[in-house]
C-alpha positions in Angstrom: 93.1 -8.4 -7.4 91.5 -6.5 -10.8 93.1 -6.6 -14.0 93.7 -2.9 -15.3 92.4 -2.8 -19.2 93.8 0.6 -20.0 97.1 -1.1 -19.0 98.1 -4.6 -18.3 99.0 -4.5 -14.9 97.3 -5.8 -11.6 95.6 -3.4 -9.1 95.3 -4.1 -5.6 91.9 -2.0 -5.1 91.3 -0.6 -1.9 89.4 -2.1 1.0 85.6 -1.5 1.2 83.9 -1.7 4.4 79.8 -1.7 4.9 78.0 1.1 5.9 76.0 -0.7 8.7 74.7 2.1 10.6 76.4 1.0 13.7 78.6 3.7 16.1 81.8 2.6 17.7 80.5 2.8 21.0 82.6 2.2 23.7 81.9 -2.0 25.1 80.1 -1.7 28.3 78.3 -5.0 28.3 80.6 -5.8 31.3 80.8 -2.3 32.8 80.6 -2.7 36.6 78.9 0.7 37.9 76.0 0.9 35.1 75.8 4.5 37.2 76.6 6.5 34.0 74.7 5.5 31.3 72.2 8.2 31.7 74.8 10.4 30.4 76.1 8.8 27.5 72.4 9.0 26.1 72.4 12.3 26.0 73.6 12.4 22.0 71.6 14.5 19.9 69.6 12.9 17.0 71.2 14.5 14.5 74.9 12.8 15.5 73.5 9.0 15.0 72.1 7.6 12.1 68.6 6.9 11.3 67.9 3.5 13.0 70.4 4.4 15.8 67.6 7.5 15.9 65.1 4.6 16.3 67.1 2.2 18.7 67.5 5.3 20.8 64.0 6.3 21.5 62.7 2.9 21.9 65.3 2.5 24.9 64.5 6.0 26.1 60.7 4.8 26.0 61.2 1.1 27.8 63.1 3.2 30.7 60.6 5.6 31.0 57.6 3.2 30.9 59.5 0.7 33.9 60.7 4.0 35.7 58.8 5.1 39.4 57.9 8.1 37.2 55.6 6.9 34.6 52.0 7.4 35.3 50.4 5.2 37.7 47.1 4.9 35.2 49.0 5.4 32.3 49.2 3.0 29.3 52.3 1.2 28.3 51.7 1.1 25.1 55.6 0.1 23.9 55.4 -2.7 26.0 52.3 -3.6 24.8 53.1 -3.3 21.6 55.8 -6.1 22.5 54.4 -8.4 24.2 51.9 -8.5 21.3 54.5 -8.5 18.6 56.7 -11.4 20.5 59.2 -8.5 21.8 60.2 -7.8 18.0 59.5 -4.6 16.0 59.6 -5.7 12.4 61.1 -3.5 9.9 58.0 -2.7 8.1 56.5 -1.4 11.6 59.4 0.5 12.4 57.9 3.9 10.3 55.0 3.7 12.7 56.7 3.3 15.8 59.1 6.0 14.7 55.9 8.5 14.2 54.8 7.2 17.6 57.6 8.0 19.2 57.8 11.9 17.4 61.0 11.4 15.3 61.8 13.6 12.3 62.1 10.9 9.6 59.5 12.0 6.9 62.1 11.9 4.4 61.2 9.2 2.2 64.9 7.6 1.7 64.7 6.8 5.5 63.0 3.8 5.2 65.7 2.0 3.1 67.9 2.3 6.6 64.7 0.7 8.4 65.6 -3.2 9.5 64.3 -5.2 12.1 64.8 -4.8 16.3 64.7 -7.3 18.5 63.9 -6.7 22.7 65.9 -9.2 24.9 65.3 -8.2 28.6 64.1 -11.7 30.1 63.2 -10.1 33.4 60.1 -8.6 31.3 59.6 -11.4 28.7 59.6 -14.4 31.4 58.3 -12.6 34.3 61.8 -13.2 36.3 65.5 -12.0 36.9 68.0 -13.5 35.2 70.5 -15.8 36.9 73.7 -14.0 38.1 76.5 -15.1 35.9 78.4 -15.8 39.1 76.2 -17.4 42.4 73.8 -19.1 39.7 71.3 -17.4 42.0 68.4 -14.5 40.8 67.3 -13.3 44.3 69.4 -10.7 44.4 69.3 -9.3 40.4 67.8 -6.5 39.9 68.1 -3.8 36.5 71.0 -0.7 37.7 70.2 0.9 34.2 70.8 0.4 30.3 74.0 0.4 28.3 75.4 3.4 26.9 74.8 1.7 23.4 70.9 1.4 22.3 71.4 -1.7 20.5 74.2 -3.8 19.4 73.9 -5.3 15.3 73.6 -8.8 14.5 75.1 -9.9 11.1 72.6 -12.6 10.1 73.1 -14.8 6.7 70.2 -13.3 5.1 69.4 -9.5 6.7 71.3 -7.4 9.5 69.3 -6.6 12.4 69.1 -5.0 16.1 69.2 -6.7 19.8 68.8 -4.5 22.6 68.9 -5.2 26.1 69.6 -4.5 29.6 72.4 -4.4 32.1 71.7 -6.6 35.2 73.6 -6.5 38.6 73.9 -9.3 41.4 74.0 -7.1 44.8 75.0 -9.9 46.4 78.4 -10.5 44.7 78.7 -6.7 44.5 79.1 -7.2 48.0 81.4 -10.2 48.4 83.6 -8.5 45.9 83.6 -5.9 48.1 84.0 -7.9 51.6 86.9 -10.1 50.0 88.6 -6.9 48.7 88.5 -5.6 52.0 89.7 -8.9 53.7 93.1 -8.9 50.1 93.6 -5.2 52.0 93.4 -6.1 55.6 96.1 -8.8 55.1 98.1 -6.8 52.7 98.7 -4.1 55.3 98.8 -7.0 58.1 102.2 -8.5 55.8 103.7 -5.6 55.0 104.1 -4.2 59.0 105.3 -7.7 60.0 107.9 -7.2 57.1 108.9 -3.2 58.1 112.3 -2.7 57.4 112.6 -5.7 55.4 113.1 -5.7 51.2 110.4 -7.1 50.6 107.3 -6.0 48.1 103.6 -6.4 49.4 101.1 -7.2 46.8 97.5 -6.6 46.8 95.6 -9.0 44.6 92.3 -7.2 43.4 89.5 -9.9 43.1 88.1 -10.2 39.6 84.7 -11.2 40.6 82.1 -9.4 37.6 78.6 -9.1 39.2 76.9 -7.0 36.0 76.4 -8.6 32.7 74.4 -8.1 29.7 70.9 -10.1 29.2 72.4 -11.9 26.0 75.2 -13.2 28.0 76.2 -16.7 27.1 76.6 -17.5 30.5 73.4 -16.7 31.3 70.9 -18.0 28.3 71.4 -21.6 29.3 69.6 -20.6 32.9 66.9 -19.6 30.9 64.2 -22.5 30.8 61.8 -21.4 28.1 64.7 -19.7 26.2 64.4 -22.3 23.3 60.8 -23.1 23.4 59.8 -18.7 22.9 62.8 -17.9 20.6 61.7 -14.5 19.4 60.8 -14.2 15.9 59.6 -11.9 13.5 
């Protein structure tokens, strides 16, 4: 509440929101399928903002460097460049990496949207598959694609920065979700012709068994050995 000098009156102003540079993007950390993500990345530059720009081509760059399609000989070089950097692009490297990766951004008032982006995929930082959130087990994890989203913000106490990431799926509860919702089906259909005839209501419980998650899961960072002793850090 202001005081108004021309009169002497109070003034409720009205709410301000930051401009963070971050999209309302649908939340598909939990999405199931991870099938269409391919298609929601299909925005063109000139929709997002500047780092979005940035977050967007890094991902499109990690897929294509761990896709059967890059070059056999080829170099890696953004995965190089992360390993080297402890998986973290610093905002004073991001220009370089956005010339690199042949963005328009030679407007000079770009780099005041620069800030910092951190990689979390511990399948290539630890050199293994995450644990699934549900079995506890990683023999059966593997990477079905990336979320829609490039990178989600985190609102630190003394800068804003970027985490990006991968979605993982457990095949193996993919398919016990699928076995037991055949077996809720089977015994659904099995009660409701023993009760033909009869008022009575049949209900099939679906099984609520998630088998993707998100790398930064908090489920999942506890099963992560060195997690605390290689904290990523610019």
């Amino acid at each position: 509440v202001i005081i108004d000098s021309a009169s002497p009156r109070f003034v409720a102003p009205k709410d301000v929101g930051a401009t963070l540079d971050a999209e309302d993007d649908e939340d598909d950390d939990d999405d199931e399928d991870g099938d269409n993500n391919n298609n929601n990345t299909t925005k063109q530059a000139g929709e997002e903002g500047v780092m979005r720009q940035v977050l967007r081509a890094v991902q499109v760059r990690i897929k294509y460097e761990e896709s059967d399609a890059f070059p056999a000989l080829g170099t890696k070089r953004m995965l190089e460049y992360l390993k080297s950097h402890n998986w973290c692009i610093s905002r004073c490297d991001v220009p370089m990496i956005a010339k690199k990766l042949k963005l328009d951004h030679n407007i000079p008032l770009f780099k005041y949207y620069y800030t910092k982006l951190v990689v979390w995929m511990p399948h290539l930082q630890f050199g293994h598959m995450p644990c699934c959130i549900n079995c506890k087990d990683n023999n059966k994890v593997g990477v079905p694609g990336y979320p829609s989203h490039p990178g989600r913000m985190v609102v630190d106490l003394k800068e804003n920065y970027f985490i990006m990431g991968c979605r993982y799926k457990c095949n193996q509860c993919k398919k016990d979700k699928e076995r037991l919702n055949a077996i809720a089906k089977a015994a659904a259909a099995t009660a409701a012709a023993a009760t033909a005839g009869a008022d009575v209501e049949v209900e099939v419980t679906k099984i609520n068994l998630q088998y993707t998650f998100i790398g930064w899961d908090s489920r999942v960072l506890p099963r992560i050995p060195r997690l605390f002793n290689e904290t990523s850090r610019c």
